[in-house]
C-alpha positions, 0 to 999 in steps of 0.5 A: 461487500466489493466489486471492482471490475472482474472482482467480488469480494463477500463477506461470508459467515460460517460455522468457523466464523467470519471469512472474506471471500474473492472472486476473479472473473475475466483478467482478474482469474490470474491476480486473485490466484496471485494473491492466493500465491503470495500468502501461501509462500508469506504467511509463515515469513511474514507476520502482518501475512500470517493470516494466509496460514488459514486462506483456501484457494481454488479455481472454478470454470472461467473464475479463481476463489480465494478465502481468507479469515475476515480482519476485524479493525479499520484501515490506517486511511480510517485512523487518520479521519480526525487528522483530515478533519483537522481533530487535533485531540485525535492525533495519537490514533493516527500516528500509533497506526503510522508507527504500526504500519511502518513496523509491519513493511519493515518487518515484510522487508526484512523477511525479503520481501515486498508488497507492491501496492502500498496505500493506507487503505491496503493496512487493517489493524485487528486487535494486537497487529497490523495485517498488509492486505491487496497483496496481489503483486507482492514478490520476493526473489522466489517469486517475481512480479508478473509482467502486467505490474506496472508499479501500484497507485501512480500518486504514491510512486517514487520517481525511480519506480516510475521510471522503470515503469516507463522503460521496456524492462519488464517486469517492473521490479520495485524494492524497499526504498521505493516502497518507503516512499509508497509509505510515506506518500500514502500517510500524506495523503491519509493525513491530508486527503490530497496527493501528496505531489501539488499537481496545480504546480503543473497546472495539471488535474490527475483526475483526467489523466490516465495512469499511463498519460500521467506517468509521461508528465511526471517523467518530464517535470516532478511537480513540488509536494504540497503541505500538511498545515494541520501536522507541520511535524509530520509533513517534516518527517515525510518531506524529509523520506519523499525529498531524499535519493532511494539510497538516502531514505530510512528503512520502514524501521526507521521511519516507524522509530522516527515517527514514535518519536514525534512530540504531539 
């Protein structure tokens, strides 16, 4: 179904139904066992992990396994599809899957812990919930990031996160409001299918960066963000998160409340 560097990911059919099936090879050995980590400890904390409760892990010579049931359901990056393409008529799928997206980190947040790599496309919204997947540097004060996390997508950073990021201190520690700002930076880009930093300010193109280099760029200058001219009333409520000091901005709660009560 997926392969990415050292991981493959199948979709496997069997007499109990349908399973998603990692491997890691080479430096992915140690982030599929992560992952099976996480949800062994989560999954009785925390619902949108809950599926982890069924997940068996294991290792092989040179490689680590992982199978979870399969979640049936699109991503929140593929329910914001008719926002990208300007479907106005459409809006209210996206902005339930915000809402729900929201709800979902709040509640990880309110069990202590947190994802780590945040976007639209790590959410799968099966029937009657919201499952958080890609949970490889999900921590908790029982369970510390490792040394090689480095903070997740670099366009989805809050300033403070890539300054740690930057600094000797490892490993880098992220927290919820770090991760309110991943969320609202990622509803951006679902609803625009562009960055939510406008890069072009800079006079700069992200894609010939590497994360690294552009982490050094942006501790020089913060470039503005750009705009979402299609939703001007979502682009106020996520300006609103992206612009504020960590200790200003809502709780993923929060933010999950103000968007269900956005007028469409």
């Amino acid at each position: 179904m997926a392969d990415h560097r050292d991981t493959a990911v199948w979709r496997v059919t069997g007499p109990r139904g349908l399973w998603a099936l990692k491997v890691g090879t080479g430096e992915s050995v140690a982030t599929v066992a992560r992952e099976a980590t996480v949800l062994q400890r989560a999954h009785s904390q925390v619902p949108a992990l809950s599926y982890g409760g069924r997940a068996k892990a294991g290792r092989a010579e040179g490689a680590a396994w992982l199978i979870t049931p399969w979640l049936e359901g699109p991503s929140t990056w593929s329910r914001f599809e008719a926002v990208r393409e300007q479907r106005d008529a459409d809006r209210a799928a996206a902005l339930a899957a915000a809402v729900d997206m929201c709800a979902a980190v709040g509640a990880l947040h309110a069990a202590g812990w947190v994802h780590g790599d945040l976007q639209p496309h790590h959410t799968v919204h099966t029937t009657g919930a919201v499952r958080l997947i890609g949970c490889t540097w999900t921590s908790s004060p029982t369970l510390a990031p490792p040394h090689t996390y480095l903070g997740g997508l670099v366009h989805l950073m809050s300033p403070e996160l890539m300054s740690r990021a930057e600094s000797s201190v490892r490993p880098v520690v992220t927290d919820p409001p770090a991760e309110v700002y991943a969320l609202a930076a990622g509803l951006w880009w679902a609803a625009t299918g562009t960055w939510p930093l406008d890069y072009a300010q800079l006079g700069v193109d992200p894609g010939k960066f590497t994360a690294k280099v552009l982490r050094q760029v942006l501790a020089q200058r913060w470039p503005p963000l750009g705009h979402i001219p299609q939703w001007p009333q979502l682009e106020e409520v996520l300006r609103h998160v992206l612009t504020r000091r960590p200790q200003d901005r809502p709780t993923a709660l929060h933010l999950a409340e103000w968007l269900r009560s956005m007028t469409l």
